[in-house]
N, C-alpha and C positions, 0 to 999 in steps of 0.2 A: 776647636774652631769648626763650623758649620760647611760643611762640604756643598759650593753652590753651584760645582758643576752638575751633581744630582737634582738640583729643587727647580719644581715641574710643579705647572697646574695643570689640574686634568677638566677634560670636556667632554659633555656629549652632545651628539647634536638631536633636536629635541622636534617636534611634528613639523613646525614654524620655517623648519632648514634654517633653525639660529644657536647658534653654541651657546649651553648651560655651564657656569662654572660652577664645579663640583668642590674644588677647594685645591689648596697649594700644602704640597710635601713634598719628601723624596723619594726619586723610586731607587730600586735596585731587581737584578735580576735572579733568580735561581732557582732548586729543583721543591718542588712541591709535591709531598707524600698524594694529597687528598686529589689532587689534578693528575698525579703523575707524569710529571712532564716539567720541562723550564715554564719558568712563568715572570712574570713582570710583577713587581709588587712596589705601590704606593704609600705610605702612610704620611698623613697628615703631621705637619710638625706643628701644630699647636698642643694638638694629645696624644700624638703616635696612633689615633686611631687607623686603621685600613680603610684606604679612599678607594685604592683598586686591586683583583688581583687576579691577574689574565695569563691564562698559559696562550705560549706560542704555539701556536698550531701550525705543522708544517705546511697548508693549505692556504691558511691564510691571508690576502694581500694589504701586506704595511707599506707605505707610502712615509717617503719624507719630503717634509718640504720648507720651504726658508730656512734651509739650514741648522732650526733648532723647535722645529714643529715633527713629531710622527702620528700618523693618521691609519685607522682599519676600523672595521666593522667586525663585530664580535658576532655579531648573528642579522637578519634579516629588517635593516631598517635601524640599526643598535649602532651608530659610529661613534668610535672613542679617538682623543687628540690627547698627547703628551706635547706641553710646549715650554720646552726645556728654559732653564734664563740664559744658560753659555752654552753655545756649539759645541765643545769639547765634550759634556754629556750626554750631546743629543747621538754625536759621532758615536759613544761608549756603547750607548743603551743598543742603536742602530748594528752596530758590527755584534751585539751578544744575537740579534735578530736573525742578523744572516747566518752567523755560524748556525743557530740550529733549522734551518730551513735547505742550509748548504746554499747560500747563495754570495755573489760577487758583494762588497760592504761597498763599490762605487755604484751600483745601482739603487734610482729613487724610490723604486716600487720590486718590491718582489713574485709576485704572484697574477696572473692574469684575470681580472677582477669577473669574468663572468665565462665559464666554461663552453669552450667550441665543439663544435660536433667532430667527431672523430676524424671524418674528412679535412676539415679544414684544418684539426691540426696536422695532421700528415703532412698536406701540402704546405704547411707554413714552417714543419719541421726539416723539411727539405731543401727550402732556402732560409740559412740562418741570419739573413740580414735582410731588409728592404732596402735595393738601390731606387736611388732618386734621380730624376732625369738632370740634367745640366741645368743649371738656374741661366738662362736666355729668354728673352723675347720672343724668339720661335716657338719657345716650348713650354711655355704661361699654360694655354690652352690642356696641354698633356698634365701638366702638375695638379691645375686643377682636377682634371679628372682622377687624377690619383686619391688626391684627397679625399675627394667624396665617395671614393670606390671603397675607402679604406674603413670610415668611420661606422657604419654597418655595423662591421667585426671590431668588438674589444682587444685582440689579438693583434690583428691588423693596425689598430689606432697606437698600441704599444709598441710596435714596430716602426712606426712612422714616425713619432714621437723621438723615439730615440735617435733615429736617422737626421730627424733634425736640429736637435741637439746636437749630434757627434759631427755636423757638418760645418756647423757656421751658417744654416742655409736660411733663414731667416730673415740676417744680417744682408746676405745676398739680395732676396728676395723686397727688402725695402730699397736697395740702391735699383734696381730695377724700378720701381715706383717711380725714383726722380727723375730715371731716361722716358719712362710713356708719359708723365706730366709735361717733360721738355719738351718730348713730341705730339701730344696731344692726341696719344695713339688711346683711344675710348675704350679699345675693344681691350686690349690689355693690361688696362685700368679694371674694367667688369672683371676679369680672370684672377685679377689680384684681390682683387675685396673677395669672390668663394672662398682663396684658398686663404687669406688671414682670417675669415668667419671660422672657414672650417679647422684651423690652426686651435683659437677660441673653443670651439666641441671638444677640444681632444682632452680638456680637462688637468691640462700640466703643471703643475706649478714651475718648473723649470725653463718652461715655455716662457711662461707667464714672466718671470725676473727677466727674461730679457727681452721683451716684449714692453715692457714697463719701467724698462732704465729709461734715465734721462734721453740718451743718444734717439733711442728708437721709439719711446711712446707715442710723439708728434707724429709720426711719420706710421705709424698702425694707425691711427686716428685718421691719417689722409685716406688712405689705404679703404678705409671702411664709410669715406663722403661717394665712390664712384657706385653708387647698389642698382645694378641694372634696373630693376624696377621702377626706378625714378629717372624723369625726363630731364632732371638739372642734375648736378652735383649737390651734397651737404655741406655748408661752412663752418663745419664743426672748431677745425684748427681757426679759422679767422674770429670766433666764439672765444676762443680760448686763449690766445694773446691777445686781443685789441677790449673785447668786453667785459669779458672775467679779470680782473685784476687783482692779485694777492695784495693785501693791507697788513704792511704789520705795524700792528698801533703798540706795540711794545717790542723792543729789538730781541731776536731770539737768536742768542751766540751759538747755540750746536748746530753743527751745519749737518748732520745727519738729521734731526727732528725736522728741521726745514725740508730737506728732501722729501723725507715721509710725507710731509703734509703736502707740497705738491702732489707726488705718487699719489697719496690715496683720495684728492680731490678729481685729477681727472680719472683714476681708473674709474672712479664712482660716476662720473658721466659718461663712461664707454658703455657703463654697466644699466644706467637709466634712460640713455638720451641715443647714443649709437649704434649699442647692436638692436636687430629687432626683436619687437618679443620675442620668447623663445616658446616652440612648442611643448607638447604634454611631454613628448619623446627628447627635446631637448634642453628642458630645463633642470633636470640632472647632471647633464654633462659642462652645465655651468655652477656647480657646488664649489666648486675647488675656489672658482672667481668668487664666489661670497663669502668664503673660507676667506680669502686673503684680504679683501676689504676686511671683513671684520678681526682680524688678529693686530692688521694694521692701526685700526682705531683703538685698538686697546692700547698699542704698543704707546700711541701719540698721547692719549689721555696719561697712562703712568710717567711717560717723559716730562711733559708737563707739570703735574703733580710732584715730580720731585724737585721741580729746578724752584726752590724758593725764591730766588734773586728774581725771577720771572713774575710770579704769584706776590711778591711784596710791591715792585715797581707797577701793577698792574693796580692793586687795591688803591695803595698811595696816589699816585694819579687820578685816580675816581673820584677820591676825597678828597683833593687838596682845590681850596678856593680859583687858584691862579692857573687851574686847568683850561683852557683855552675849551670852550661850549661844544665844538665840534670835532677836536678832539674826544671828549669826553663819549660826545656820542658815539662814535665809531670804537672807544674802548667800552662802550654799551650793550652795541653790537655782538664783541667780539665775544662777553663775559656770555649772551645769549647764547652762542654758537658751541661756547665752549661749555653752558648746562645742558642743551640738545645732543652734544655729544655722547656726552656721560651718560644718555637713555640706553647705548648699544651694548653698554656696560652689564654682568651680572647683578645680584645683589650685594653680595662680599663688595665686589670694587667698588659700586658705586654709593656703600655706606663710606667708605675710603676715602671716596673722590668727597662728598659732599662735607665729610667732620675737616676735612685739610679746608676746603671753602669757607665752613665757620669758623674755623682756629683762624684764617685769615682776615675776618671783618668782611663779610659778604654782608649782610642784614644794616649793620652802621652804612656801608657803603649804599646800598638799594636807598635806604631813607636820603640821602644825600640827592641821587637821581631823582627822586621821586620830587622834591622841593625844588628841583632846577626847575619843575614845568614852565612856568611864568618865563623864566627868564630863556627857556625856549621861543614860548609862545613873542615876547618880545622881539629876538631876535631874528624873527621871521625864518627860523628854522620847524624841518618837521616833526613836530611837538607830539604827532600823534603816532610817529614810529617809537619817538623814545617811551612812552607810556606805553604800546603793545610792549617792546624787549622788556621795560621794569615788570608788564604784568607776567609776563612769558616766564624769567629770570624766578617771580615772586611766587609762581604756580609750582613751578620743581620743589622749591624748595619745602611750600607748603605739603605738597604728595608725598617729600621726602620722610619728612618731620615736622608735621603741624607743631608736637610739643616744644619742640626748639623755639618755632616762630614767638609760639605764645611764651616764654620762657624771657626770651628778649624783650617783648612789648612789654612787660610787666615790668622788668629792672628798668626798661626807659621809664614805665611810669612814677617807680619810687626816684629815681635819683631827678625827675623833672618835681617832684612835691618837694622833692627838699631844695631846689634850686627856688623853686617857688617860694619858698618859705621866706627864703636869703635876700629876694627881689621884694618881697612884700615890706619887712622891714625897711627898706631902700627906697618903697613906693615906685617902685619898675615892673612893668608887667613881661612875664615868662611869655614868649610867642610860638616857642617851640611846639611844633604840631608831633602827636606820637605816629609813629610808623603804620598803625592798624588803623588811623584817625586819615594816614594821607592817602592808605588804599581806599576807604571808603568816599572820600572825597571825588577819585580818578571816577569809580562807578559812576556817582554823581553825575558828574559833569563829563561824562560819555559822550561825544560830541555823533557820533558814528547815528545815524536815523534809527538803524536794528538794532544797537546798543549791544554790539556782540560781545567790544571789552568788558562792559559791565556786567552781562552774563555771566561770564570766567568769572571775574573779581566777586559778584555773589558768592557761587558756588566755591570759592577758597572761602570766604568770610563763614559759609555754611559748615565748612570743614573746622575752621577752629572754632567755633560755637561751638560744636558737635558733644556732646557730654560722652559719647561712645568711646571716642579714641585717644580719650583724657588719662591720663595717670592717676594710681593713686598709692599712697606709702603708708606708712605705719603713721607718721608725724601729723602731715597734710596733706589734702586730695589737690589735687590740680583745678578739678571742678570749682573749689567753693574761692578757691582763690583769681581764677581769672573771671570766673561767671562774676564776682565782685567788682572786680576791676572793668569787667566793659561793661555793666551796667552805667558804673558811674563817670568813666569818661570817652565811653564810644557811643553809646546809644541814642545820645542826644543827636549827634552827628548823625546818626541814622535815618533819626524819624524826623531830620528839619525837612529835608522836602513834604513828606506825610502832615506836618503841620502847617509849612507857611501854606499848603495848598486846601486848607479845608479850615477857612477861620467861619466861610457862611455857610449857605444851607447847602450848597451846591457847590462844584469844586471851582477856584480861580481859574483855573488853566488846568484844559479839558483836549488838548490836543494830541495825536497819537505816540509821539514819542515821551511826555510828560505821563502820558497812562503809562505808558510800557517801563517806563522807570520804578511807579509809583506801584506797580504790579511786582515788580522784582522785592520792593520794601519789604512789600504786605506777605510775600511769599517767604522770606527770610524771619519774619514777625512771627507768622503762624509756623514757622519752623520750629520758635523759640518758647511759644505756647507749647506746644506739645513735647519741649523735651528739658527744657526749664520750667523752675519749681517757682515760688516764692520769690524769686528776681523778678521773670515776665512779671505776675500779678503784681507786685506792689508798684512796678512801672507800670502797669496798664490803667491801676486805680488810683494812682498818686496825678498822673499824666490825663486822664481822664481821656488815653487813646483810642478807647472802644467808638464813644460819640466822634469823636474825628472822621476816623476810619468809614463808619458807616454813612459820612457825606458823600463818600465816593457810590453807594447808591445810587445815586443820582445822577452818576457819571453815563453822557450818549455812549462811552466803550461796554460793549455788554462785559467781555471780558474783564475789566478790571472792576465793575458792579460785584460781580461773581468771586474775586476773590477779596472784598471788602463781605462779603455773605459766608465766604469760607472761612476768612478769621473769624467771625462772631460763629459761626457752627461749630470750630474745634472749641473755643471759649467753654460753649454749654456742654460738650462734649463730653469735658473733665467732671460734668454733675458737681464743683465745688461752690460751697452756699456762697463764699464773698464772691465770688463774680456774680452769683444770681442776684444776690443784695445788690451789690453795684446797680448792673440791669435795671433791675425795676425803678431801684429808685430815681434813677435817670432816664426812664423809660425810654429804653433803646428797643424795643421791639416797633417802637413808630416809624421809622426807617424802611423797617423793612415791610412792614403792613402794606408802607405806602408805594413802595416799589411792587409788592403782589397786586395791588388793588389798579395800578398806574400800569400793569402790565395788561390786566385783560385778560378776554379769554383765550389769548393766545398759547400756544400749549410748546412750552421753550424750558430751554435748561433753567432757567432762574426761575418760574413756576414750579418744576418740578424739587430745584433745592430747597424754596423755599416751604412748601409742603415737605419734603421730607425732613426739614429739621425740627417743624411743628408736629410731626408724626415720632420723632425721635424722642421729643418730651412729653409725649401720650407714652408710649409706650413703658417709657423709663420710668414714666409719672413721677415726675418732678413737680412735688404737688407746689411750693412756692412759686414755679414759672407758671404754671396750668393756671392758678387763681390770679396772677397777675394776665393772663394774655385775655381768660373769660372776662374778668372783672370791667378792662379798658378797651374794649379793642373786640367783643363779640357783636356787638352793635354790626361791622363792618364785615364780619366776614360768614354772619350766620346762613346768607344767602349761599355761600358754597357749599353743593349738591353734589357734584361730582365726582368728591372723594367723602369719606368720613369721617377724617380727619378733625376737621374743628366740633363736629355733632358729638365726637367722643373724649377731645378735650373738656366739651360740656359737660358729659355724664361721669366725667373724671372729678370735675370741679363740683355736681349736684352731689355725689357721695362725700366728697368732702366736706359739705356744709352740712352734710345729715347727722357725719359723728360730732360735729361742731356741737349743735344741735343738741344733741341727744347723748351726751358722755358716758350716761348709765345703758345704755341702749346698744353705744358703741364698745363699753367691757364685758356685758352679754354675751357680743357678739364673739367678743374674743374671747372670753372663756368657752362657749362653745367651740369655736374653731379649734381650740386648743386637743378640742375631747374627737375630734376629726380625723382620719388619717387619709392623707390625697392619694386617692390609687390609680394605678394607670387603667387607661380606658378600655382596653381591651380584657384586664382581669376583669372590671365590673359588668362588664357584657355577660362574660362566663357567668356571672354569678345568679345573675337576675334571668338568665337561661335555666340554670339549676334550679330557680326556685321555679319557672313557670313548669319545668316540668316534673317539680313536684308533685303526688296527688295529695288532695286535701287529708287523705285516710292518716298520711306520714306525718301531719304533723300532730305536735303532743298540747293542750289545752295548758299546760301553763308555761308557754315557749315565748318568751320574752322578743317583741316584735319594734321596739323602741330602743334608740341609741342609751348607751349605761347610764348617762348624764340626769336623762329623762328621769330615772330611776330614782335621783336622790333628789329632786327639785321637787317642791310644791307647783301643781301646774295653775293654781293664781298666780304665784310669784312670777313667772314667765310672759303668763298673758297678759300680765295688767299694761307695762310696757307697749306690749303690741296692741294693744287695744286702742291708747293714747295714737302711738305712731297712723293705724289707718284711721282715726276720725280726719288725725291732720290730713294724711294725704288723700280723703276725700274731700274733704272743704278746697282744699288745693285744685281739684282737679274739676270743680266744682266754677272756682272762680275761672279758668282757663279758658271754662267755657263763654262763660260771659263773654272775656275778651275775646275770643275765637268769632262771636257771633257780632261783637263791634266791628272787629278789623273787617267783615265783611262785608256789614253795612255802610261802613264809610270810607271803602276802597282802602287798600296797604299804601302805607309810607316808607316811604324810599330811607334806609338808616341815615337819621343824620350824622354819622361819624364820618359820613364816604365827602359830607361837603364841607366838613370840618377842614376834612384832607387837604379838601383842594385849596385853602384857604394860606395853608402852611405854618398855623400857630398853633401851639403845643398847649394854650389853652386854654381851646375852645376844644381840642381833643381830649384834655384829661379831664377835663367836667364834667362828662357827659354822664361817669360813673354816679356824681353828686345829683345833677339834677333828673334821673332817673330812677324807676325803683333798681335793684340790684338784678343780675340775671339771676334767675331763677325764683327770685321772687314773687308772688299770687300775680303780678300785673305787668311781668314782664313777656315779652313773648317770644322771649327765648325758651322759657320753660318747655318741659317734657308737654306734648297732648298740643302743640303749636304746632301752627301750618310749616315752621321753618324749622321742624323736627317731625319729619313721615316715620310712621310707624311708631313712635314712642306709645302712642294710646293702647296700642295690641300690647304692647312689651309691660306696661304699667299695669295689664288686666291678667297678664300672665301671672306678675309677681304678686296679687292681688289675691289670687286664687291658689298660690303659692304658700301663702301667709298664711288663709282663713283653712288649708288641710292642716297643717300642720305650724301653728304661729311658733313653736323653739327652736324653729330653724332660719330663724330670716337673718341670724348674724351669717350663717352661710355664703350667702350671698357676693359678703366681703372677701372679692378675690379680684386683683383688679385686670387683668385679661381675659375672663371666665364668667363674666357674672350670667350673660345667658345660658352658657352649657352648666352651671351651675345650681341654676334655675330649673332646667332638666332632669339635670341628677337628682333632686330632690322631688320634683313630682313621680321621678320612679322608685325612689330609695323608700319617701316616705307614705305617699297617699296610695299607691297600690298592696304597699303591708296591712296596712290599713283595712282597705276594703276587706283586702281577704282574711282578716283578724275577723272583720264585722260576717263574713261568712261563716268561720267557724263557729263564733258564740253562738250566730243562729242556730 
């Protein structure tokens, strides 16, 4: 049988001044070869492994306190707790402590916790006890002084400390209280609140137990309303009978757990609300007071936790029909109070606390709450506190164990299909709402203008989304299985608001809280984009939610415009063709044109996203998006000058049409590229240094000055290509001109694509491709050597002169962020070998 006068958890306390539990075992005492010395040892009784193993140091100050807590510091800022389950151990372990310290086993502390100067022990060694003045009226004023002469010296404070303990003087000291309230004597009201503050500093726990009994807590509490600093008295006590009232919405038979929970509700308002802040110097000397709040709520949580008869009448009651509505609520309340609790918990207990919660039907029970709303909202009851407790209640337990939650929602889903099944045949419709369908509803219909519930409630819905902190087994993944399941019966629910609000061009209802809803959607959406596969998409293009979404464009909220631009930017993001197919075919880049061109020159965050998303399929060259955006939509945007952006989606999409074009032209080119090797910039500097400052003498008359390629081509077969290639593109450059010389003549027109816009019909915009010639083609004036393209004419005579030194290198060229520096390296690679070849033969 399990010896439970030994089994202890150990603590430490941790930067926070909050105790870490370490784990639960037994300890025992004795001698240790590697310490030399006695020592304390722990092990764990789950593995026997060693949780602790500390020699007593005869220096050391061990503290006991509640009778089955011991408390010391191992080294500088390092405090350890053994907190025994039965007194009897705690007395064993305690008396092995004193014997080897030599000290008395009735004293709470052993050792003087911070060393006095030599002087002052002398003089304290000379009187072995502090007398205390006579507890009287007269002598309030002198007590005082003693106490705050005292607390200075650690010495001192332990001598006081005990004196008041071994006297009863405390106990005095409050009846005293009731004669100056009788008399209204003020001045010895002030003298009493120092000397109980400073009672408070001394850090006792044994102070503390009797400070905090029943008899006397109220009356320290008086004790600490008279604070000289203040012109009236504090109504702390009148707070705490008349306003504060304990509820017990479930009868609790132990009448020690009832004590407790008193105790540690008011000492926690002595602790937040009566004494005053404590300084840098005295907020140490109250550890002990946050020591005992916190061992206390531990003590309350496992009482709790065991009493089933408690924990059954509490579930029962929440779930049963005939619960009386206000009742219920108040048992709503309590279940809040009592998951807030369970935060001061480590994480051993409060895995403990929370599996006894589920074994209980906590989740069945929250969905019960959750559907009462209505018949809140009926009964003229506050509907919007019961919805905060369920979402507060729903947050723990999500932070706890999302996989639980989702684990649940799913068996409600199969066993509501097979109810469904049973009602179909019957011709009765299943009404039952699932648990993840009533959270997302509450979000909804947030009534709050800031919509703070529905923030939380996202951000849990983001948390079981989450594909991160999903499980996965040998059998099946967690993933494929829930991401299946809310696709197909939560999502709907999701994006009703997102749909009934974007049936026209522009949104229904465009008001600040309806945005801010509709922002939270799109933000959970683009969530789901990015971290779902093939659900998102086949919901986005089954749903046709891209076009919806992008109505909010149109939205006066800039901010939610901006994240209806941000879901279509992660969209293109993923570079995946079926959303680019999507796109075009539905051309959804109209939306957003219209919103660039409807902005202006204003220079704002949505100009600047929206350029960089057109800058992000330049770059990436996404050659399907690049010819879809020139194709429909260059009419409208060739006039922007500012960036070069759309001038380089253009010359993205002219090399595009080239190898269309010219297919033999374009495997040319890649078979030369192929015979290439890209070197970094800084070696071919070096190199082309080397040769200049070769002299002509070094080199040798059959020194091969042509890339190898060269070597085995016939140079017709090379040039005939290029030959073809620049007729065209002088005829091309040729007609440009012409145009160049009309648009002058007959003053420029304004794109008609920009009055299409304004029109708002989808067209009279996508026609424009039909009833025009194509960009880039001879009569277009988009083309290169156009007024709406500066500097093309330079760049086209560069690569012109490029070609005619050397025509076997124009597939060169073909590098799609490079093609000027490209351009370069070839007039140095190839036409200065050249000339100076034409020197030598000379």
């Amino acid at each position: 049988m399990t010896d439970t006068r030994r089994r202890v958890k150990v603590y430490t306390l941790n930067e926070d001044r909050q105790w870490d539990d370490r784990g639960t075992g037994h300890v025992t005492s004795g001698y240790v070869e590697r310490l030399k010395g006695m020592s304390l040892l722990v092990r764990a009784e789950s593995d026997g492994s060693l949780l602790l193993e500390s020699k007593i140091n005869p220096n050391t100050a061990y503290q006991k306190q509640q009778d089955t807590l011991i408390v010391w510091s191992e080294a500088e800022n390092y405090d350890l707790a053994l907190s025994f389950q039965e007194k009897a151990g705690c007395d064993e372990i305690w008396e092995k402590i004193c014997q080897v310290q030599g000290k008395d086993p009735s004293v709470d502390i052993t050792q003087d916790l911070v060393d006095e100067s030599e002087e002052e022990r002398f003089d304290d060694m000379s009187s072995p006890g502090l007398e205390l003045p006579s507890c009287e009226l007269s002598r309030l004023e002198e007590i005082a002084e003693l106490v705050a002469s005292s607390l200075p010296s650690p010495l001192r404070r332990e001598k006081l400390a005990l004196a008041l303990e071994n006297e009863g003087y405390i106990k005095k000291l409050l009846e005293l209280f009731h004669v100056c309230e009788d008399l209204e004597n003020i001045e010895g009201l002030h003298h009493l609140y120092e000397i109980i503050k400073g009672i408070f500093l001394l850090n006792r726990t044994a102070l503390f137990e009797v400070m905090f009994s029943e008899e006397c807590i109220m009356d320290v509490i008086g004790c600490l309303e008279y604070d000289p600093s203040l012109s009236q008295p504090r109504k702390h006590r009148e707070f705490l009978t008349k306003t504060a009232k304990f509820k017990e919405v479930i009868p609790i038979s132990d009448p020690e757990l009832k004590q407790k929970i008193h105790q540690t509700y008011r000492v926690q308002y002595i602790q937040d609300m009566v004494l005053p802040t404590p300084s840098v110097f005295e907020e140490n000397m109250l550890s002990t007071l946050h020591s005992f709040i916190f061992f206390n709520k531990v003590e309350i949580v496992g009482m709790l936790q065991e009493d089933e008869k408690f924990l059954t009448d509490l579930f029962a009651q929440l779930t049963d029909e005939a619960t009386d509505e206000e009742k219920r609520q108040e048992l709503v309340n309590f279940l809040k109070e009592f998951c807030a609790f369970s935060q001061t918990l480590q994480p051993q207990n409060r895995d403990a606390f929370f599996k006894t919660l589920s074994s209980m039907g906590i989740l069945p029970a929250l969905e019960v709450i959750l559907k009462k709303k209505s018949t809140f909202y009926l009964q003229g009851m506050d509907d919007a506190q019961v919805r905060s407790a369920a979402t507060d209640i729903f947050s723990y337990l999500v932070e706890y164990n999302p996989s639980m939650v989702r684990e649940f929602v799913m068996q409600e889903a199969q066993q509501n299909d097979d109810v469904s099944k049973k009602l179909t045949e019957q011709k009765i419709t299943n009404k039952d709402i699932l648990l993840i369908n009533l959270i997302i509803e509450h979000m909804i219909c947030d009534t709050d203008p800031e919509l703070g519930g529905a923030v939380q409630l996202m951000g849990l819905l983001r948390t079981l989304v989450d594909p991160e902190n999903m499980l996965a087994t040998a059998n099946k993944t967690e993933k494929t299985e829930f991401l299946g399941f809310f696709y197909k019966h939560c999502m709907h629910v999701l994006t009703a608001p997102l749909l009934a609000n974007t049936t026209e061009e522009k949104p229904s209802k465009d008001d600040f809280q309806t945005a801010q809803l509709l922002a939270l959607v799109l933000e959970l959406l683009t969530f789901c984009v990015e971290h779902h596969t093939y659900h998102i998409k086949n919901y986005i293009i089954n749903k046709d939610i891209l076009r919806r979404v992008l109505v909010l464009m149109a939205s006066k909220h800039a901010f939610l415009a901006l994240c209806a631009l941000r879901f279509k930017r992660k969209i293109i993001g993923l570079k995946d063709e079926f959303y680019n197919r999507y796109i075009m075919k539905s051309f959804l880049f109209e939306p957003v044109v219209k919103a660039f061109l409807n902005n202006g020159s204003r220079y704002n965050l949505m100009n600047s996203a929206i350029i960089e998303m057109f800058e992000f399929i330049r770059v990436e060259d996404i050659k399907s998006l690049t010819a879809h955006v020139i194709e429909n939509y260059w009419k409208a945007l060739e006039d922007v000058d500012y960036v070069q952006t759309f001038k380089g989606l253009k010359l993205r999409f002219e090399q595009q049409r080239e190898r269309q074009d010219n297919p033999k032209l374009d495997s040319m080119r890649s078979i030369l590229r192929n015979h290439r090797y890209r070197r970094d910039a800084r070696t071919l500097e070096d190199e082309e240094e080397m040769w200049f400052n070769t002299d002509d003498e070094d080199m040798e008359d059959g020194e091969a000055v042509v890339p190898p390629s060269d070597k085995t081509k016939n140079d017709e077969d090379i040039m005939e290509p290029i030959s073809k290639f620049m007729e065209r593109k002088k005829l091309k450059e040729s007609e440009e001109k012409e145009v160049l010389l009309k648009t002058n003549l007959s003053g420029r027109q304004s794109p008609s694509f920009k009055l299409s816009l304004s029109s708002g019909t989808k067209t009279n915009l996508t026609s424009q491709s039909s009833t025009t010639n194509l960009p880039g083609s001879p009569g277009s004036p988009g083309s290169p050597g156009s007024p709406g393209s500066p500097g093309s004419v330079s760049k086209s005579t560069s690569q012109t002169a490029a070609i005619t030194t050397k025509g076997g290198l124009v597939g060169l060229v073909d590098y799609p962020d490079d093609d000027e520096e490209d351009d370069e390296d070839e007039d140095k690679e190839e036409t200065l070998p050249l000339s100076k070849k034409a020197k030598l033969e000379s």
